[in-house]
C-alpha positions as CSV (number, residue, x, y, z in Angstrom):
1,X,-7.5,-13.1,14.1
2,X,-5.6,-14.8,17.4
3,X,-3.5,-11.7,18.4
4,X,-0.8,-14.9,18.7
5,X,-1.2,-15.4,15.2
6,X,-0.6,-11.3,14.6
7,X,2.9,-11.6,16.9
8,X,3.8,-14.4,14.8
9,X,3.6,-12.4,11.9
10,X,5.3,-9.7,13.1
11,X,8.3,-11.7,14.4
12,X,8.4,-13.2,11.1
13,X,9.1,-9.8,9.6
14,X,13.0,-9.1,8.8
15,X,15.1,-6.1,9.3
16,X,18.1,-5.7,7.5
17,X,20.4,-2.8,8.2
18,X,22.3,-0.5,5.9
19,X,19.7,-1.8,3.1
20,X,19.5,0.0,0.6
21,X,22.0,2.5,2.1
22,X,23.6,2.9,4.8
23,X,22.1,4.0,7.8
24,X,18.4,2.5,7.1
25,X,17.2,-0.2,8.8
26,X,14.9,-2.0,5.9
27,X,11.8,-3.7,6.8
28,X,11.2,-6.6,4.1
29,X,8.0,-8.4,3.9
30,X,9.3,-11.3,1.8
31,X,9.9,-13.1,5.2
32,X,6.5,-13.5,5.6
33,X,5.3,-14.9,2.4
34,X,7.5,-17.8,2.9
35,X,5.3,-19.1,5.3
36,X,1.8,-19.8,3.7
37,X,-0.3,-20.1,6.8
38,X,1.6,-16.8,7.6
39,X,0.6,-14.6,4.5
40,X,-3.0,-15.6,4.5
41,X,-3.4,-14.6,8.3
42,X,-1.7,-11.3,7.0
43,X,-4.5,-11.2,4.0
44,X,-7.3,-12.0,6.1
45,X,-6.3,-9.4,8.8
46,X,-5.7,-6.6,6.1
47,X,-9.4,-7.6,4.7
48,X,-10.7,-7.7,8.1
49,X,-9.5,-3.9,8.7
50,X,-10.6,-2.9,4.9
51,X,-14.3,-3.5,5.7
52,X,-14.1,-2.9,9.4
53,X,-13.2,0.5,8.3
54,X,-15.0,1.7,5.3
55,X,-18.8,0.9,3.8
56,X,-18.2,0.9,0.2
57,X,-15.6,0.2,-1.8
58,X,-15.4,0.4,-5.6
59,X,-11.9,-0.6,-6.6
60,X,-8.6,-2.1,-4.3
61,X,-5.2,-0.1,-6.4
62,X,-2.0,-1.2,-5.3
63,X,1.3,0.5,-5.2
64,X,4.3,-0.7,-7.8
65,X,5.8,-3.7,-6.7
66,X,5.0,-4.9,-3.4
67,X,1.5,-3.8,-3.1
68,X,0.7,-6.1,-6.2
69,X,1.5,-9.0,-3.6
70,X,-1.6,-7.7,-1.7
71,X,-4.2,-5.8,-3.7
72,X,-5.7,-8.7,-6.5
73,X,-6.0,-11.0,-3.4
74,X,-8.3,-8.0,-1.5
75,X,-9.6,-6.8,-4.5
76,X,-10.9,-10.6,-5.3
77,X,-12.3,-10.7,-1.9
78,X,-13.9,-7.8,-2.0
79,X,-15.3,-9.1,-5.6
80,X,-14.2,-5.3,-6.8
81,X,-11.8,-4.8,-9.5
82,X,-7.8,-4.5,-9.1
83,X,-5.8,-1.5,-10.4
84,X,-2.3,-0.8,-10.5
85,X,-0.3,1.9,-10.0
86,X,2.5,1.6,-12.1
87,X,5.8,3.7,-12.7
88,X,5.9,5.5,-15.9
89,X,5.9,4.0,-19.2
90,X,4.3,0.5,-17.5
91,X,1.1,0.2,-18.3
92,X,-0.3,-0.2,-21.7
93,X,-3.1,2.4,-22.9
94,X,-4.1,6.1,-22.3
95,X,-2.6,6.7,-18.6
96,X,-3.3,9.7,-16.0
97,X,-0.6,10.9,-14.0
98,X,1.0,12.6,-11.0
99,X,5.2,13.8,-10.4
100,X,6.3,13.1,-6.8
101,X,9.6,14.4,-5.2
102,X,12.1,12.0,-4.6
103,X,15.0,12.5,-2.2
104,X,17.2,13.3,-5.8
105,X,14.6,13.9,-7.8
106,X,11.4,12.8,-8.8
107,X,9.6,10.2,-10.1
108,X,6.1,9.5,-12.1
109,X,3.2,7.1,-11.2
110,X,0.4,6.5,-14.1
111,X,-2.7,4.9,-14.0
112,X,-4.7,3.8,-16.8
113,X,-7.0,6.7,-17.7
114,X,-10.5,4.4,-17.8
115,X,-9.6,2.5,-14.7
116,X,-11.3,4.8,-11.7
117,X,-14.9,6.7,-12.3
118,X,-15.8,10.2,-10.6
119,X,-17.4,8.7,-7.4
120,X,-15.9,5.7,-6.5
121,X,-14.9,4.9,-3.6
122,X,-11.1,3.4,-3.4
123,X,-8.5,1.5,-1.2
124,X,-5.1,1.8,-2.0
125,X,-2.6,-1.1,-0.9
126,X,1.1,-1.2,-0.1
127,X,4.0,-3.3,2.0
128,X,5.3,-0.2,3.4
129,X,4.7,3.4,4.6
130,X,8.0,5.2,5.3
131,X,8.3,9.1,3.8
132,X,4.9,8.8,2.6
133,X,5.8,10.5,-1.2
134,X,4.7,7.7,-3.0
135,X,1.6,7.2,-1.1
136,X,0.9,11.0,-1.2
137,X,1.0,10.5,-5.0
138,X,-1.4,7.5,-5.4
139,X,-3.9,9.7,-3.4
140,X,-3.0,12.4,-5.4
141,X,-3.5,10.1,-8.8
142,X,-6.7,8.5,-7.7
143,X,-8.3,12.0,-6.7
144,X,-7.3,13.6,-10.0
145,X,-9.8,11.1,-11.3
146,X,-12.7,12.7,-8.8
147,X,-12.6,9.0,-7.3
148,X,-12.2,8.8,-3.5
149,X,-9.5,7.5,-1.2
150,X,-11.4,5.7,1.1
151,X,-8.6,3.8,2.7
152,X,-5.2,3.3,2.7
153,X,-4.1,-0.1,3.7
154,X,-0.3,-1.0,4.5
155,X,1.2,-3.7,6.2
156,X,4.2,-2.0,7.8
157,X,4.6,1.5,8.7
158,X,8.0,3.3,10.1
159,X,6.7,5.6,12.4
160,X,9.8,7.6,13.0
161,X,9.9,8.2,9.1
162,X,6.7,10.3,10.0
163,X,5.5,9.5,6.5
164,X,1.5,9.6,8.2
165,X,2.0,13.3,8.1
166,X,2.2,12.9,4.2
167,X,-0.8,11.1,3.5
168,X,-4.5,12.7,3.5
169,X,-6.4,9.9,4.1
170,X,-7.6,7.8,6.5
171,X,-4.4,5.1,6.7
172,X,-4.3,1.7,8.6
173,X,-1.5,0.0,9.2
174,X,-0.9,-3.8,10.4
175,X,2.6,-3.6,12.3
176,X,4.7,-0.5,13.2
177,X,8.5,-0.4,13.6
178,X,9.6,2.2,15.7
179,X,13.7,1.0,15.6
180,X,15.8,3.4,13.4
């Protein structure tokens, strides 16, 4: 991938202050999808990491809502299957579980229960890494199952958020925003 093409992308990204509250400076992905040639460079690098970085992958699960923009693309690529991690009460079936704090709170994420096997190896995609507590909990979820997190995969990370700190797994992120 051009590193042009990678600045593009990145410029194309929009902040929007005091979203959702005030005082955060919100980092929206949407931007980019509006611009076809634009998203599939974003794919194509994402994919590019995913098997620059592991050996085998099983399964591509993306996070509830924004990762589902990402994950069935990879996980087609890949030719491995797509799973999603859904909030509680989404998914049809027997579902496995994990609670994760919330700053007033918490909150559930379910998977279904015959979706990951004891051994397999897994990527997890999302839009965003901030706190880290949702991504914390897919690991969590996917490692309950006696699968492996081989990978997390995230297009935009907010350093200063130190949500990294959160996550036990080897992370990659395509663009960092270090502006508060």
């Amino acid at each position: 991938m051009p590193s042009a093409t990678l600045n593009e992308i990145r410029d194309e990204i929009r902040g929007y202050p005091d979203f959702p509250k005030k005082g955060i400076l919100f980092r929206d992905i949407f931007s980019v999808l509006r611009k076809p040639a634009l998203f599939e460079a974003l794919l194509e690098s994402m994919l590019a990491e995913i098997k620059k970085k592991t050996t085998t992958v099983n399964a591509v699960t993306a996070l509830e809502s924004r990762g589902f923009l990402f994950g069935p693309y990879l996980a087609m690529k890949l030719n491995v299957p797509f799973i999603p991690l859904r909030k509680k009460g989404k998914l049809p079936g027997e579902c496995v579980q994990t609670t994760y704090a919330l700053e007033y709170g918490h909150d559930v994420l379910e998977m279904q229960k015959d979706a990951l096997k004891a051994g397999d190896n897994v990527v997890i995609v999302d839009d965003l890494l901030a706190t880290g507590g949702t991504m914390n909990a897919a690991i969590k979820l996917i490692r309950s199952t006696q699968a492996e997190v081989v990978l997390c995969m995230v297009a935009i990370e907010l350093p200063y958020l130190k949500g990294r700190s959160r996550v036990d797994a080897q992370c990659h992120t395509m663009f960092q925003f270090d502006d508060e």
